[in-house]
C-alpha positions in Angstrom: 0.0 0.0 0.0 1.5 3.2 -1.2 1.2 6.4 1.4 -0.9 8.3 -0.5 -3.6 5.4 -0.3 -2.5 4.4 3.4 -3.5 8.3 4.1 -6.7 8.3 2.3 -7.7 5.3 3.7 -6.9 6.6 7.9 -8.3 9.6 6.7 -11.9 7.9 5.1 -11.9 5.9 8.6 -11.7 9.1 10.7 -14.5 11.1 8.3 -16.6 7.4 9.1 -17.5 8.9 12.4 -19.0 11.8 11.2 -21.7 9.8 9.3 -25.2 10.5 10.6 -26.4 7.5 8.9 -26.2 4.5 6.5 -26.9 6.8 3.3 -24.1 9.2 4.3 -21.8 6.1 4.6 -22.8 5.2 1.3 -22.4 8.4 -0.1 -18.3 8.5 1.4 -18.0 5.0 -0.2 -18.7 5.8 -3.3 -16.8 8.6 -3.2 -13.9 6.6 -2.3 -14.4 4.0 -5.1 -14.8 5.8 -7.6 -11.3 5.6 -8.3 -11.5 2.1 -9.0 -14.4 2.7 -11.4 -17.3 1.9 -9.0 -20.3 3.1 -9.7 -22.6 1.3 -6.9 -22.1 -0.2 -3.5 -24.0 -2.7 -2.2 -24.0 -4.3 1.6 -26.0 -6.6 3.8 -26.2 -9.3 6.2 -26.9 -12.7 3.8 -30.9 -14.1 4.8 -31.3 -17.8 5.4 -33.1 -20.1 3.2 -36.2 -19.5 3.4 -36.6 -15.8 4.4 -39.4 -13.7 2.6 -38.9 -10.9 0.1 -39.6 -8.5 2.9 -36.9 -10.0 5.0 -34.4 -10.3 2.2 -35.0 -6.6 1.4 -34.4 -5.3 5.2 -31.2 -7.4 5.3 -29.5 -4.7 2.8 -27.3 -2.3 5.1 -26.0 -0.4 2.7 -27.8 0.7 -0.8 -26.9 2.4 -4.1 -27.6 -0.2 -6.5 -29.7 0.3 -10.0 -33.5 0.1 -8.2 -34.7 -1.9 -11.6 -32.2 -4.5 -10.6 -33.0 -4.7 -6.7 -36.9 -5.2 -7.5 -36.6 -8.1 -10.4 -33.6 -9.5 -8.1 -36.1 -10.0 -5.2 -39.2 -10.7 -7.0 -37.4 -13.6 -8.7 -35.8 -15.0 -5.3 -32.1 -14.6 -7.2 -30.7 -14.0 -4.0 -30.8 -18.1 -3.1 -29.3 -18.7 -7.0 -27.0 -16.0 -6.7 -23.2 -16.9 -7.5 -21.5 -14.1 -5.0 -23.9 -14.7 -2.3 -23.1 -18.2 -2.6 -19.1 -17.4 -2.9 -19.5 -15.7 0.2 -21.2 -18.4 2.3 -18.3 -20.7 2.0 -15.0 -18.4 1.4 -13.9 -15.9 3.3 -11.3 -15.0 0.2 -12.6 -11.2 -1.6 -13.4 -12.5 -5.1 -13.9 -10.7 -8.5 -17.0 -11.8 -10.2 -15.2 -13.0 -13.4 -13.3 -15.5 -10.8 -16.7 -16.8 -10.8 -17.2 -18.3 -14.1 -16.5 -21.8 -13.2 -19.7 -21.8 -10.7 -21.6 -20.0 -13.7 -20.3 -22.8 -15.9 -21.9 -25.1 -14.6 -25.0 -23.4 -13.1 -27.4 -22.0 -15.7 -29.4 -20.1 -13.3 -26.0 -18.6 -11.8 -25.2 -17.7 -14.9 -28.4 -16.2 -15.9 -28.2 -13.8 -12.7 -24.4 -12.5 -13.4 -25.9 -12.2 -17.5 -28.6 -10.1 -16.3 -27.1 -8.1 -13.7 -25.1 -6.8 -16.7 -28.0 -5.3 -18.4 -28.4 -2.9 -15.4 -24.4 -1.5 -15.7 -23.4 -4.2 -13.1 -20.9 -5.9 -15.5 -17.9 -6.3 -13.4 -18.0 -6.1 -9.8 -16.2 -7.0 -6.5 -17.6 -9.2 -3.8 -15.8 -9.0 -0.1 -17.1 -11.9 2.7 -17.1 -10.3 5.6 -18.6 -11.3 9.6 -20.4 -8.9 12.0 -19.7 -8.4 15.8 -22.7 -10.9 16.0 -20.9 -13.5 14.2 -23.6 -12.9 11.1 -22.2 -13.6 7.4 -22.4 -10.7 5.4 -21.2 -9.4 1.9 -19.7 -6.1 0.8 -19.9 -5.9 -3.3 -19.0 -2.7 -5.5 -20.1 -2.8 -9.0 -19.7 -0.5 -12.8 -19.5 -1.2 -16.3 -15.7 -1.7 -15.6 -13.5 -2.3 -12.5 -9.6 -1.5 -12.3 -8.5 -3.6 -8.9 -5.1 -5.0 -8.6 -4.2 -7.3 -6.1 -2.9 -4.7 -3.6 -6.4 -2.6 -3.8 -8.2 -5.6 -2.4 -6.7 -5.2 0.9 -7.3 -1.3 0.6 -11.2 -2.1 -0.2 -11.4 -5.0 2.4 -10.3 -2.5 5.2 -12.6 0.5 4.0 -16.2 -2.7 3.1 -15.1 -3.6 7.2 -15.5 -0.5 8.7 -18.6 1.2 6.3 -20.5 -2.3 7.0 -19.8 -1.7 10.7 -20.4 2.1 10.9 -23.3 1.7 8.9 -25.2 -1.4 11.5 -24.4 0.8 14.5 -26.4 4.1 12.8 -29.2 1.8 12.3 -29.2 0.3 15.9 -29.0 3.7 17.3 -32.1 4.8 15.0 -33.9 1.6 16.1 -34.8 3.5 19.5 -36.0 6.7 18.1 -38.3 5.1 16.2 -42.1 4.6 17.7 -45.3 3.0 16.0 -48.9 3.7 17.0 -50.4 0.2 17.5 -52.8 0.7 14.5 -50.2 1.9 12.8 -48.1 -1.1 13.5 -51.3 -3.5 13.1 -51.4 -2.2 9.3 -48.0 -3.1 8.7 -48.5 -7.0 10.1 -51.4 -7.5 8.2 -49.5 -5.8 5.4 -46.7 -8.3 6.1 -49.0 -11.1 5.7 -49.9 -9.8 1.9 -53.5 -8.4 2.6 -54.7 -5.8 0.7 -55.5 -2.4 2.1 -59.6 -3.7 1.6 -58.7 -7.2 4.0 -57.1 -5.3 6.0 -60.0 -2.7 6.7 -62.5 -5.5 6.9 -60.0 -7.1 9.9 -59.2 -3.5 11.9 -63.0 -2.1 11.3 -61.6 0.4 9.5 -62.2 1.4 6.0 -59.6 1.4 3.0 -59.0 5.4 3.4 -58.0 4.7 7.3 -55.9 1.9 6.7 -54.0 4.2 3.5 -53.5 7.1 6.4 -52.0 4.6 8.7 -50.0 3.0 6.1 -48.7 6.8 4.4 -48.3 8.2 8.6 -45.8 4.6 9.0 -44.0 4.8 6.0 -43.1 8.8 7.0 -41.7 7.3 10.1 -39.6 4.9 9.1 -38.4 7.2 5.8 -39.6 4.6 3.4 -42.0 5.4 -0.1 -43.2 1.9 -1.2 -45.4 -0.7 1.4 -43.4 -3.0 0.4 -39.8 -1.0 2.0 -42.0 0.0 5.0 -42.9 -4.1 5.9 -39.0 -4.3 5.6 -37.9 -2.1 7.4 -40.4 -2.1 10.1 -39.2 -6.1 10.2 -35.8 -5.0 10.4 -36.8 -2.8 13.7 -38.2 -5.5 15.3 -41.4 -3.1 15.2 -43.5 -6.4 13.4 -42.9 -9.8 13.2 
């Protein structure tokens, strides 16, 4: 590591602690990849089998990836088919994704996802396995139309993905407390959770379709979300719904 990297890298680090949230982190990560012709950032804790779409979503930690890619990626469940989450789950080695062509090979789903993800400017990217404080497996991936990493940036990248991913959990446990639900507002989002429509829902809390909309549009301003969909997932990620 030369000293002009060494210094930018103490002094992205030290600028981490002014971050007021996971979008800020972002924002300084990008900013700091750039240089290696990163265009997008993408981090989160990797779901078990099994988990929902809303569950999947509220994993992410960290989020500037194409949003035409994130909704067909969830919608199709390509997150249990997916070559880097995969990678991850059983290396802890960094990994470029054309290093994964042997898996895609051999995988015609794997290799439809990687194809894909190309279509939305993710054609090269850069996948780093990393573990949180609570022994969770997560993954760390920075993505453009073309990547420029030599073998000595990977350390330089692995030591910036560790400490965004760990800034960027502790701003969201500290905004986990600030964060209150009226109980019809939190009833909405369960029965939201469980895929009723805003009708069902009405018929099941007495109330009709315009109440149910207020309670949904007053919970989604709370939790700084725009779709249902995000405001199930995040109010699942806050432990606010089950």
């Amino acid at each position: 590591m030369t000293r002009n990297v060494f210094e930018k890298t103490v002094e992205f680090i030290r600028n981490l602690d002014g971050a007021r949230s996971p979008a800020e982190v972002c924002e300084m990560l990008l900013a700091s990849v750039s240089q290696f012709g990163a265009e997008y950032v993408l981090a989160g804790i990797i779901p078990g089998p099994g988990t929902s779409r809303q569950q999947q979503v509220s994993s992410v930690v960290l989020d500037h990836w194409p949003k035409d890619w994130s909704l067909r990626y969830f919608s199709h469940g390509y997150i249990f088919r997916d070559p880097t989450i995969r990678s991850v789950q059983t290396s802890p080695a960094s990994f470029l994704w054309s290093e994964l062509e042997p898996i895609c090979r051999s995988d015609t789903y794997a290799w439809r996802v990687m194809d894909e993800a190309g279509d939305f400017k993710l054609r090269q990217g850069f996948t780093i396995p990393l573990t949180t404080l609570d022994g969770d497996v997560a993954g760390f991936s920075i993505a453009g139309e073309r990547l420029e990493i030599s073998p000595e940036d990977r350390g330089v990248l692995t030591l910036l993905a560790t400490y965004a991913l760990g800034r960027s959990i502790l701003l969201r446990e500290e905004d986990r407390s600030t964060i209150t639900l009226t109980p019809r507002e939190r009833e909405t989002l369960q029965w939201a959770a469980e895929g009723k429509s805003e009708w069902e829902i009405g018929e099941r809390m007495g109330i009709s379709e315009h109440g149910v909309d207020k309670h949904m549009r007053s919970a989604r301003e709370k939790l700084g979300t725009r779709t249902r969909t995000h405001a199930v997932a995040e109010a699942i990620r806050l432990r606010l719904i089950k």
